[in-house]
N, C-alpha and C positions, 0 to 999 in steps of 0.2 A: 504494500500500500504506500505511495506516495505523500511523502509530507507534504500539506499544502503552506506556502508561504504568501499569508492575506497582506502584500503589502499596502499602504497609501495611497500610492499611485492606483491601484487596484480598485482600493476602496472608494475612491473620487470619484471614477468610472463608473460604477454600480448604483451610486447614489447621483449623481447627476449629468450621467448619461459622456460624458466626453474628460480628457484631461481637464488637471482644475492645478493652478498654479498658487504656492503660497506667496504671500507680500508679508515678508519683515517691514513692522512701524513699532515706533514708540510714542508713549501717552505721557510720558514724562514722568514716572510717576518713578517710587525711589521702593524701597523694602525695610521692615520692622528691625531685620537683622543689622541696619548700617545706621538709623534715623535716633538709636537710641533706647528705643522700645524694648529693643532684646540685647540689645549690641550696637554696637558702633562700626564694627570689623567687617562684618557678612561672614558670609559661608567661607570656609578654608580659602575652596579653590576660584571662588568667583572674581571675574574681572572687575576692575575700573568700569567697564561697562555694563555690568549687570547679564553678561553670557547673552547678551544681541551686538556686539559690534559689526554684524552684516545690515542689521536695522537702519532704518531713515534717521536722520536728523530728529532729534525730540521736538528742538526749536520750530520744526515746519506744521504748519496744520498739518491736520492728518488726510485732507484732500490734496495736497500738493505732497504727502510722501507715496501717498499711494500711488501717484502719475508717477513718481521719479520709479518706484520700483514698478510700475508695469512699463517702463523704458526698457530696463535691466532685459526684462522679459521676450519682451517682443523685438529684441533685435535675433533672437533666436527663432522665436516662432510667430504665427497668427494665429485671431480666434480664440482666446484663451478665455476664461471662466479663473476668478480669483478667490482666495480666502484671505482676510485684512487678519493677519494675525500678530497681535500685541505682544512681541516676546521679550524686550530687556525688564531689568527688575518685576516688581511685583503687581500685576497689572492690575487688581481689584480695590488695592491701596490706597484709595482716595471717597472721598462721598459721592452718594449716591449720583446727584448733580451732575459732578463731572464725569464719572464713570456714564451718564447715560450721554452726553452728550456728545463722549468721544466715541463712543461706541455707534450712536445712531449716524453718527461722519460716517465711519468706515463702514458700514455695510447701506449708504444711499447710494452708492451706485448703481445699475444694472447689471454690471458682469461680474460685481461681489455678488457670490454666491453662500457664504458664510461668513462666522466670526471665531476666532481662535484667539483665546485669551491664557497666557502664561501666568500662573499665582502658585502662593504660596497655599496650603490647606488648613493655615489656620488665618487667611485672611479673607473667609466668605462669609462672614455674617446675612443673619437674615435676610435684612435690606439690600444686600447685594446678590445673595440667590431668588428674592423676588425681580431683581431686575436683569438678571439673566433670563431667567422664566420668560421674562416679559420680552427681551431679544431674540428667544429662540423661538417666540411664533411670528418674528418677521421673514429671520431666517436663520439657518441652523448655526448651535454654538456650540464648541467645544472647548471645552477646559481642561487647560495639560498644568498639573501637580507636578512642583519637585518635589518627589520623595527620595529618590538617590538609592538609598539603601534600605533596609525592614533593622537591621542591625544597631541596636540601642547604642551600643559601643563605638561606633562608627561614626552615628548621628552626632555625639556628643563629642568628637576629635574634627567631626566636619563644620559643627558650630550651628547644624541645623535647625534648632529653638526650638523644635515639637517634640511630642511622642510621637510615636506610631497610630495610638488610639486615635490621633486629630485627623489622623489622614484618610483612617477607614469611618470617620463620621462625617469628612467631607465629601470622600464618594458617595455615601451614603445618601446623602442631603440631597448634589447635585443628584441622581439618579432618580430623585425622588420627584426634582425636579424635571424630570426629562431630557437631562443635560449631561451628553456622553464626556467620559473624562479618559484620556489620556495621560501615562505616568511614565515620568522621566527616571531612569536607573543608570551611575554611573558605575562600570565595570573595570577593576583592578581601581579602587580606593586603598590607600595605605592601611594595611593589617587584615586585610580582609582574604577570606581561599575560595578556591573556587566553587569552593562549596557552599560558600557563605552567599558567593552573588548568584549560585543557582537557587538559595532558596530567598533570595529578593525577586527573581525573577517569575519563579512559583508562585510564589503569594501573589501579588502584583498579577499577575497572568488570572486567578481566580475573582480578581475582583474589578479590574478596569475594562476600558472599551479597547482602549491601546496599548502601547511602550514602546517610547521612546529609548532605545539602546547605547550609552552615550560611553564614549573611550575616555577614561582618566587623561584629560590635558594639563600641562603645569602650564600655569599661564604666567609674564611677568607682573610686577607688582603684588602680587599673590602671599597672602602666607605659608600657602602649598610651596609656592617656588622656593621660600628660605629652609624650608625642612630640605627640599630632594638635594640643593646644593650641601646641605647638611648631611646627605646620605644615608637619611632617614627613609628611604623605601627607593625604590625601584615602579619607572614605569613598564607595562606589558611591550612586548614586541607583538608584532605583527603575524607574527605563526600564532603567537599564545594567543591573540584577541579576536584572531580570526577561529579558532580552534575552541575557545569558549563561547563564542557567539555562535555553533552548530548546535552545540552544548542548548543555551537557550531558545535558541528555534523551534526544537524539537520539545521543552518544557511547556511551549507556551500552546494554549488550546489554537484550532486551527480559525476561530470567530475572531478572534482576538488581533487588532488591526499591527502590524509592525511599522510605526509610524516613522523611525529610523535605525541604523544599521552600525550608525556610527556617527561622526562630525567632525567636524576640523574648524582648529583655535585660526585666528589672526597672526598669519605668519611672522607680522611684525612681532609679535608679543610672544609666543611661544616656544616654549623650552623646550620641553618635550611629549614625548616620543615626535621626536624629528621625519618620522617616519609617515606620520599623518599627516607633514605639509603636505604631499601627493595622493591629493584625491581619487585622481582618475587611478593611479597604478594601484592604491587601496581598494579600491569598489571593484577593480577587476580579482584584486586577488582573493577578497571575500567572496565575489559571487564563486569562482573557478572552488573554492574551498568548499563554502554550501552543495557544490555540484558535486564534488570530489567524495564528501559527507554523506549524499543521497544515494552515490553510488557503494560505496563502503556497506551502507546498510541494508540494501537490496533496493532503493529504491530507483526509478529513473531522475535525473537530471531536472529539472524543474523550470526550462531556461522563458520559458512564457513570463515567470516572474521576477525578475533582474528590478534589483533595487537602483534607479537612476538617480542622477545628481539630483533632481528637481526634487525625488521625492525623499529627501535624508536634509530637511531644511529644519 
């Protein structure tokens, strides 16, 4: 029997009949972890930027970032269908107000087809899950959680300010709402085996609509980055992350969307694995690994579903 691998790309198709492009923007908004609230620092590994440096200009309305990235876009292709999705820092972070008013920007266009909003799971209050609710009968939204890891230990060396329990009563919530969630897991975090991020990936797998599969980057500026010159851990190589990521494929239910496969930091900023500045020879060596993995196990090659650049955003 064939592992099926449902990725994004896939899923775009099924649900609105053609490719559908994401549009990185930002709403300006900052996170609990750096403002004070919890910290001042943020997460270990998180950028100056809040992990969207591919994102628009904060400073632009959000009608003039969405034209600059549907530029980006259409010098590649025509006819595209878009999701306006909110990805640096913590996009729910602000009152109601502005959360609706940035939000009802990016999805008046016509060829926005949805809304993809990146938070935190202990920044959805009420009032902001009624106003999602209330976005998602214009048109579909989706909420991708950093959870990173299930791993208490980990949480707490990463600085990520929750339990665990906040994140499965945020899914809860949103779901209760109507509102699929996607969950972001980072693979090979300092101290962690591999065992540990296959059962992140299990849990997570039992209760979201997605995941996001994201490679340990050291980024500069980083606290992360002063530990590894510390030589305080080692990042994966490229056998090992492509070898663990077959590992989770296969863990994760086959309904269960693989929203990415992997990512690549800001070549300017990035420490390591050096190996990830090369996307394209990555993506190839992943998919040829995935294929290598299906055959290993009896199964055929799977090549209809090749995870593309567009869809690992």
């Amino acid at each position: 029997m064939m592992k099926h691998y449902f990725s994004l790309n896939e899923y775009y198709k099924q649900k609105f009949g053609k490719k559908v492009y994401r549009l990185a923007i930002s709403g300006g908004m900052i996170c609990p972890n750096r403002d004070g609230t919890l910290d001042t620092r943020g997460c270990i590994f998180c950028s100056a930027g809040g992990s969207g440096e591919f994102a628009a200009c904060a400073a632009l309305p959000i009608t003039e970032q969405l034209e600059q990235a549907k530029k980006r876009v259409q010098a590649k292709t025509s006819d595209q269908l878009y999701i306006a999705y909110f990805q640096p820092f913590t996009n729910t972070y602000a009152d109601v107000d502005t959360l609706r008013q940035l939000y009802e920007e990016a999805i008046a266009p016509d060829d926005i087809v949805g809304l993809a909003i990146g938070t935190r799971p202990d920044c959805l209050p009420a009032e902001v899950i009624a106003l999602l609710s209330e976005m998602n009968e214009k048109k579909p939204v989706t909420v991708e959680l950093g959870l990173q890891t299930i791993h208490e230990s980990t949480a707490r060396y990463i600085r990520r300010g929750y339990p665990l329990t906040v994140y499965e009563e945020a899914v809860k919530v949103l779901h209760g709402a109507g509102i699929e969630v996607i969950t972001h897991v980072i693979l090979g975090l300092p101290g962690e085996s591999e065992e540990m991020m296959y059962e992140s990936v299990s849990y997570v797998g039992r209760l979201t609509d997605g995941v996001k599969l994201q490679l340990l980057h050291v980024i500069e500026g980083t606290d992360l980055a002063r530990e590894y010159r510390m030589g305080k851990f080692k990042t994966l190589t490229m056998e090992e992350y492509a070898r663990i990521l077959c590992r989770c494929v296969e863990l994760l239910p086959e309904n269960v969307v693989i929203a990415r496969l992997t990512g690549d930091g800001d070549k300017r900023s990035l420490i390591a694995p050096l190996w990830s500045a090369d996307k394209k020879r990555v993506l190839n060596f992943i998919n040829r690994t995935l294929d290598e993995n299906n055959i290993k196990q009896g199964r055929l090659a799977h090549h209809s579903k090749k995870y593309s650049e567009t869809e690992l955003l």
